[in-house]
C-alpha positions in Angstrom: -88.9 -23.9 88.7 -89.6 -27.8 88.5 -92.6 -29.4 90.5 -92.1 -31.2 93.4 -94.2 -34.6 94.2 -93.5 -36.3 97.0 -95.5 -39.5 98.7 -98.7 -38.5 96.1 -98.6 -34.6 97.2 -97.7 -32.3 95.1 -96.7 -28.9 95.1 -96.4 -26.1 92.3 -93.8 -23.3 92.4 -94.5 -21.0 95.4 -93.4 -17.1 95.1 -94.5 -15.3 98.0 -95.5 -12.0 98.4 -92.8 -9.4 100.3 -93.0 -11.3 104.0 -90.8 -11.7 106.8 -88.5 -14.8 107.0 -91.0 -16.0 109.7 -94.1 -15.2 107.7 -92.8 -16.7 104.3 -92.2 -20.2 105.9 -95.3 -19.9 108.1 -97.6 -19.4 105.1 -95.8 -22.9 103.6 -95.8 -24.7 107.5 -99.4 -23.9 107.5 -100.0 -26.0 103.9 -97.6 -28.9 104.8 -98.9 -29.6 108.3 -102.4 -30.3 106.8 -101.2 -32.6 104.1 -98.8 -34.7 106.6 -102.2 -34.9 109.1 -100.5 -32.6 112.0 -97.1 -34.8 111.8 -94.9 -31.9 112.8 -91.7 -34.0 111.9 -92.6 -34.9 108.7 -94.1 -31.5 107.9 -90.3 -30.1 108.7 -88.5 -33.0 106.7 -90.6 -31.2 103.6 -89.8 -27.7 104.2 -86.4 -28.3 104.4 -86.5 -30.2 101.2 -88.5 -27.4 100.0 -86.0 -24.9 100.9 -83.0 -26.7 99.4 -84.8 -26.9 96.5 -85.9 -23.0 96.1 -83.6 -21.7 98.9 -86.3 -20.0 101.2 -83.7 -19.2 104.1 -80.3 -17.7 104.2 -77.7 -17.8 106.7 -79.4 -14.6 108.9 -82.6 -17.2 109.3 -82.6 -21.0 109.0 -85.4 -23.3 109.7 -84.1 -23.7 113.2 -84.6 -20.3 113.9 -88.2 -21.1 112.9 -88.5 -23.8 114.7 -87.5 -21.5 117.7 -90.1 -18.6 116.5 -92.7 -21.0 116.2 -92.4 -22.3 119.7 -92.1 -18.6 121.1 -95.1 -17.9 119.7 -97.2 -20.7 121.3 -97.9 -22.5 117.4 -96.0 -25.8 118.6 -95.1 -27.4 122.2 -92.5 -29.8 122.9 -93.3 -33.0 124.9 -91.2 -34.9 126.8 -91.2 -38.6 127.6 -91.1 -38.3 131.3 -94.2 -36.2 130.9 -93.1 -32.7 131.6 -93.5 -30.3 128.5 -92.0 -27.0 127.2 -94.9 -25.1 126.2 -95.8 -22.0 124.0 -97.5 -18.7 125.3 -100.8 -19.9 125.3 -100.0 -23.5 127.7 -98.8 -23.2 131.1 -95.3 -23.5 131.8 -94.7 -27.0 132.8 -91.4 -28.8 134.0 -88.6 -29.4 131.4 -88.0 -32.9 131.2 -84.7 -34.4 130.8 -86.0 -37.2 128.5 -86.3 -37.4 124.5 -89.0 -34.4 123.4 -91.3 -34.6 120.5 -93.0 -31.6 119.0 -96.7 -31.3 118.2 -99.0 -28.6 117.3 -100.8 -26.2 120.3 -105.1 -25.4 120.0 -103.3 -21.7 118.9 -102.0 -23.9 115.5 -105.2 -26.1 115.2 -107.6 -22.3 115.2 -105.0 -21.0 112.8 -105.4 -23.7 110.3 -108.8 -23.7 110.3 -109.0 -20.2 109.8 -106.3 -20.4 106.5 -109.1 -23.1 105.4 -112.0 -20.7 105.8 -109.7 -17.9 103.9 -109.0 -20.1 101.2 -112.5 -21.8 100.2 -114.9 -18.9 101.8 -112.5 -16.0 100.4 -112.7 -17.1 97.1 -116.9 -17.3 97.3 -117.0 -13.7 98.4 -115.2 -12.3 95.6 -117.2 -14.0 93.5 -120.4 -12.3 95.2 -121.3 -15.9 96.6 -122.1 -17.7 99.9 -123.3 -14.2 101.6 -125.6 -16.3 103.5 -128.8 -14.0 103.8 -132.0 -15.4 104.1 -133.4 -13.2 101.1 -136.8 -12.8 103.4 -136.5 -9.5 105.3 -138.5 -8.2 107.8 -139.1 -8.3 111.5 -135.8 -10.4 111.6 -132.8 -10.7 113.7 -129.5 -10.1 111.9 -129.4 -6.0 110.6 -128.5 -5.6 107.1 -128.0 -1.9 107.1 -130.2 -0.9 104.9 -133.3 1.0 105.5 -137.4 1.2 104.5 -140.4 3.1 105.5 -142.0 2.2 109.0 -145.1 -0.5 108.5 -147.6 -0.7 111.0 -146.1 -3.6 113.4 -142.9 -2.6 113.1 -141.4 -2.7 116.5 -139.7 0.3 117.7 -136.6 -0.9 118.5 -136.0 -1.4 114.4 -136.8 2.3 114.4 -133.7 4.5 113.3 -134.0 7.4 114.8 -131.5 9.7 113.2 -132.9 8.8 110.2 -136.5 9.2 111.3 -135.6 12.8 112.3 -133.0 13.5 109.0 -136.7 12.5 107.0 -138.7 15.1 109.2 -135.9 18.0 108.8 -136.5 17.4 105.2 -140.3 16.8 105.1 -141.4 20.0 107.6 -138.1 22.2 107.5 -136.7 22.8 110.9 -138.7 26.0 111.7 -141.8 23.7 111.9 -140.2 20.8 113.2 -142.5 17.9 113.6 -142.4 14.1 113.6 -145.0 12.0 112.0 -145.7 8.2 111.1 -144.9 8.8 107.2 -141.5 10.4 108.7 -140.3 6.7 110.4 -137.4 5.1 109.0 -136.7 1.2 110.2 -133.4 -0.5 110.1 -134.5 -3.8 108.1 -133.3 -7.1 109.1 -133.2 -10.4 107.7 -134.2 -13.7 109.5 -131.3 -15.9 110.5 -132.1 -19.8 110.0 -131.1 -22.1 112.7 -129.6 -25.2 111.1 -127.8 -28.2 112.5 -125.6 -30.0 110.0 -123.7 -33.6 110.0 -120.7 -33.6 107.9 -119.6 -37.3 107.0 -115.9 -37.9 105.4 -115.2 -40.9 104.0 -111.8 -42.0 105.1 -111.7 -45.4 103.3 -108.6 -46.6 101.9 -109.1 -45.4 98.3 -109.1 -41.4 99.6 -105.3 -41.7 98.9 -105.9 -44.3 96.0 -104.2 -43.7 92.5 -101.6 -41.0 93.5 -104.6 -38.3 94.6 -104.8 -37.5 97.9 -108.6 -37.2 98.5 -108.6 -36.9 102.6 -106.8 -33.6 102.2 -109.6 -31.6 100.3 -112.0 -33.2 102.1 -110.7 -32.0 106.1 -109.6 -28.5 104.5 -113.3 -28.4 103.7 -114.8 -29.7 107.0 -112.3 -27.1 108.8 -113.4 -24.4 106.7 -117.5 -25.0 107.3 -116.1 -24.9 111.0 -115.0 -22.4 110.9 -117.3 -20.4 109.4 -120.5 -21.5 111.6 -118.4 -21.2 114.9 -117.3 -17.5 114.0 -120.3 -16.2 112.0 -123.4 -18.8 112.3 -123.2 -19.6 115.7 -127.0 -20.6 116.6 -125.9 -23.1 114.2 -124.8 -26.6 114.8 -121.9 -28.3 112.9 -120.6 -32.0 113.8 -118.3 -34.1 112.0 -118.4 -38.0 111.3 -115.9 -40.5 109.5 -116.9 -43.6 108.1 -114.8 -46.6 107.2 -115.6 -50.3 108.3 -117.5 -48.4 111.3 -118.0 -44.6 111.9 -117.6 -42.3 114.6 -118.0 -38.7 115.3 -114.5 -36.3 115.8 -113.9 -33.2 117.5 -113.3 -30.0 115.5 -110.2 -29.7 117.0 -109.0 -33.2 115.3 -109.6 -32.2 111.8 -106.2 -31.4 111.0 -105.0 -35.2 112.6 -107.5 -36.5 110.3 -106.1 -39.7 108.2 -107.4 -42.4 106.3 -107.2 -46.0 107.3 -107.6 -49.8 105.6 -110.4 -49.8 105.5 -113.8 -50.3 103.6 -116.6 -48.1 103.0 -119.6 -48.4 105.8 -122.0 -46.2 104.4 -124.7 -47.3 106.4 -122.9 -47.1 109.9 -122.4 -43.7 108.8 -125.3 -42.5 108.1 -127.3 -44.4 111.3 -124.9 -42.5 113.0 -125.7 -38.8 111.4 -129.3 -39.2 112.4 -128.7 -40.3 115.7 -127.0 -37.2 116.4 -129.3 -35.4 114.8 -132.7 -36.9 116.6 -131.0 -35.0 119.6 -130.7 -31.3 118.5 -133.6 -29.3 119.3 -133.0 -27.3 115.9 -136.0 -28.1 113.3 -134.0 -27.8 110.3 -131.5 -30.3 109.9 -129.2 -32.2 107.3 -126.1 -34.4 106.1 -123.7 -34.1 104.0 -121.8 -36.7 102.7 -118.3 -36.6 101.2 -117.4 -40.0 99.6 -115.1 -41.4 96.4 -116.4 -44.7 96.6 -119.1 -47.7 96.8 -120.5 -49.0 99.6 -118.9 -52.0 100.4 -119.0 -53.2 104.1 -122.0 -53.5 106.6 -121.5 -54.6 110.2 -123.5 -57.7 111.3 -125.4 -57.9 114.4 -122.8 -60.3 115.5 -120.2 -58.2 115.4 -118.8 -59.2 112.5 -118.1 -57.4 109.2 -119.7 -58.7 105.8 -117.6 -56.7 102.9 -118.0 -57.0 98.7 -115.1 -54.4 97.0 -116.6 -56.1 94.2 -118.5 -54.2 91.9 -121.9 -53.0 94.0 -123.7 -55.5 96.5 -126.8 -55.4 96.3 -127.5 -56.7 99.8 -125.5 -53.3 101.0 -126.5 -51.2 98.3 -130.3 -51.6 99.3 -129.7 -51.0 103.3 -128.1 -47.8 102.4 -131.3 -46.9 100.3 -133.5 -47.9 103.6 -131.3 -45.5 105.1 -131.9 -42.7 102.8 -136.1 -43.1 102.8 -135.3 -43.5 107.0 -134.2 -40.2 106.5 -136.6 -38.8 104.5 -139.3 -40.0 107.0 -137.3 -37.9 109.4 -137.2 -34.8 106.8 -133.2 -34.6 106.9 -132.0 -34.3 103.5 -129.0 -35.6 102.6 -126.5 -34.0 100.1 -123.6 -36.3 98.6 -120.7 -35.0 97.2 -119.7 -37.7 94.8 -115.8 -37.6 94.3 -115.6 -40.2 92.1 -117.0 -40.2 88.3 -117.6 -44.1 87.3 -121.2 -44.5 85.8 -122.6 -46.7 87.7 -121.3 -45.2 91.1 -123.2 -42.2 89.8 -126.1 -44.4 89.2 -125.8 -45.5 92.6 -126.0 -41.9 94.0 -128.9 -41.2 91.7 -130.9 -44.0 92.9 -130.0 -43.3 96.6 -130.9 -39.3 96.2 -134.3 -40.2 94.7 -134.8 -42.6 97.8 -134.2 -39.7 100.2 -135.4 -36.8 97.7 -132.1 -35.1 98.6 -129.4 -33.8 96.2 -126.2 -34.6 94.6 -123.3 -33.6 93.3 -120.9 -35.3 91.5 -117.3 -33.8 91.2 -113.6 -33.9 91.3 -111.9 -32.4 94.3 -111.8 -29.0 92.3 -114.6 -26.4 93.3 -115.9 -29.2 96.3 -115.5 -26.3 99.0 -117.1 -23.8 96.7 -119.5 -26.0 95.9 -120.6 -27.0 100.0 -120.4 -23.8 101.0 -123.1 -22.4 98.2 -125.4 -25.9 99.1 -124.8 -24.8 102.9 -126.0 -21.3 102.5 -129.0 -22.6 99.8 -130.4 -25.1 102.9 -130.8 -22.5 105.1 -132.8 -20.1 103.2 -134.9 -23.1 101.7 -136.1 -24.5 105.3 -137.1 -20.9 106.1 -140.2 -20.6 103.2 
């Protein structure tokens, strides 16, 4: 089958495993709602290109009819102009309007694409046997590992397992004789658990869908996935996400999949006085940014007000306020990781320069292996700031 490459997206033959009607086309909704940014219209205009292409529905189930599943099941809501709105199981039932609906995504959709993000960048780390995110320093810790060790004076005694403890005394004094000693004591080990607050900054400048390569993709699907992941699994943890173009401002969770890019220019700086404003107010000690970006710095706002831009080649008025900003950050022990998209020498220069400044880390690579790659930095940070 041919490859289909719409608007700079592109998609690769899809054969899917033996699904219901419903699941087959959910599995593709799920992909094409992310790339169109939550447009439910435009994600529908695909699949039915898709399926006239491949022929994913037959005459006992058309895309209408999942249309109509996918409002039964509370994954989409229509809204009517008058105000009133048919909703799915998980809204309240609110009065049918008689004016033009639109149809947008529920909270139920948002969780469920964040959760196919998490399967698809985390799933792959744990077959590979990485991003367990363990401490490696066990001891009197708070997370259980399941394993076990002899009992060390200090110990507490809730660690103490005590069918094991007595299993070791069966088999040390026989049951006749039954006694229970210290050398008999087995304790459940346990690892610490790190308590980290991260900033995530996306660039949404305009060159994330520059040259035919949709960039702004990736770069949510990752965010969603880290989301996911601390919320479900890390959740002393603090996760908050940023976007920088001419200005930046911070986003709820729950907008990721709406995220877009605009026309604008790069504000690296606004960005990152932002990420350590946030961070000056979590009460967590270990904290850090990380920075997703394809391109130079190239705007600065002006205590006036008013924007001073240079796409041309790097500025080194801009270029040297963003390495104030990295040593401002440094003095404040929040390392900054960048995740450099883009692969022009002296970009990477650039980077270099600004990671010495702030003794932080980079990494410079395509879209391909960036979630892997986050998620193994994430789960590196946190043991680090523990020793």
């Amino acid at each position: 089958m041919a490859m289909i490459t719409r608007k700079g997206f592109r998609f690769t033959p899809y054969d899917a495993p033996e699904q219901s009607p419903f699941d087959k086309l959910f599995d593709i909704f799920q992909e094409l709602i992310t790339h169109t940014s939550g447009d439910f219209d435009e994600a529908i205009d695909w699949l039915r290109e898709l399926d006239k292409e491949y022929e994913l529905t037959n005459d006992d189930y058309t895309i209408d009819d999942f249309i109509e599943d996918l409002k039964a099941k509370g994954y989409i809501r229509e809204e009517f102009e008058d105000g009133g709105s048919e909703m799915g199981e998980e809204g309240e039932d609110g009065e049918k309007g008689d004016g033009k609906g639109t149809i947008s995504i529920t909270a139920k959709m948002e969780r469920i694409i964040r959760q196919r993000a998490l399967d698809q960048i985390f799933g792959k780390l744990k077959r590979s046997g990485a991003g367990n995110h363990k401490t490696g320093k066990s001891g009197q810790g708070d997370e259980h590992t399941g394993d076990f060790r002899e009992y060390r004076y200090g110990d507490g005694l809730e660690h103490i397992s005590m069918t094991e403890s007595l299993k070791n005394a069966q088999i040390n004094h026989g049951i006749g004789s039954f006694s229970l000693d210290e050398n008999d004591l087995v304790v459940e080990d346990t690892q610490y658990k790190a308590q980290m607050s991260t900033i995530l900054m996306i660039d949404i400048s305009h060159s994330m869908i520059l040259y035919g390569e949709d960039r702004i993709t990736p770069a949510k699907k990752v965010a969603m996935a880290l989301a996911e992941l601390i919320t479900t699994r890390y959740p002393k943890d603090t996760l908050d996400i940023l976007v920088f173009g001419n200005d930046a401002w911070p986003i709820p969770i729950k907008d990721l999949p709406y995220l877009k890019v605009g026309p604008y220019h790069t504000n690296t700086v606004a960005g990152l006085q932002l990420a350590m404003d946030m961070l000056r107010r979590k009460r967590n000690t270990n904290k850090q940014i990380f920075m997703i970006t394809d391109g130079k710095p190239s705007c600065l706002r002006m205590p006036d007000g008013t924007y001073y831009k240079n796409s041309v080649g790097l500025d080194d008025f801009i270029v040297e306020k963003c390495y104030n900003m990295a040593r401002q950050a440094r003095k404040l022990h929040i390392p900054i990781t960048t995740f450099m998209i883009a692969q022009d020498p002296y970009l990477m220069q650039f980077i270099r320069h600004f990671t010495e400044a702030n003794k932080g880390k980079a990494f410079f690579t395509g879209l391909k292996g960036l979630g892997e790659m986050i998620f193994e930095d994430y789960e590196n940070n946190r043991r680090k700031r523990l020793k």
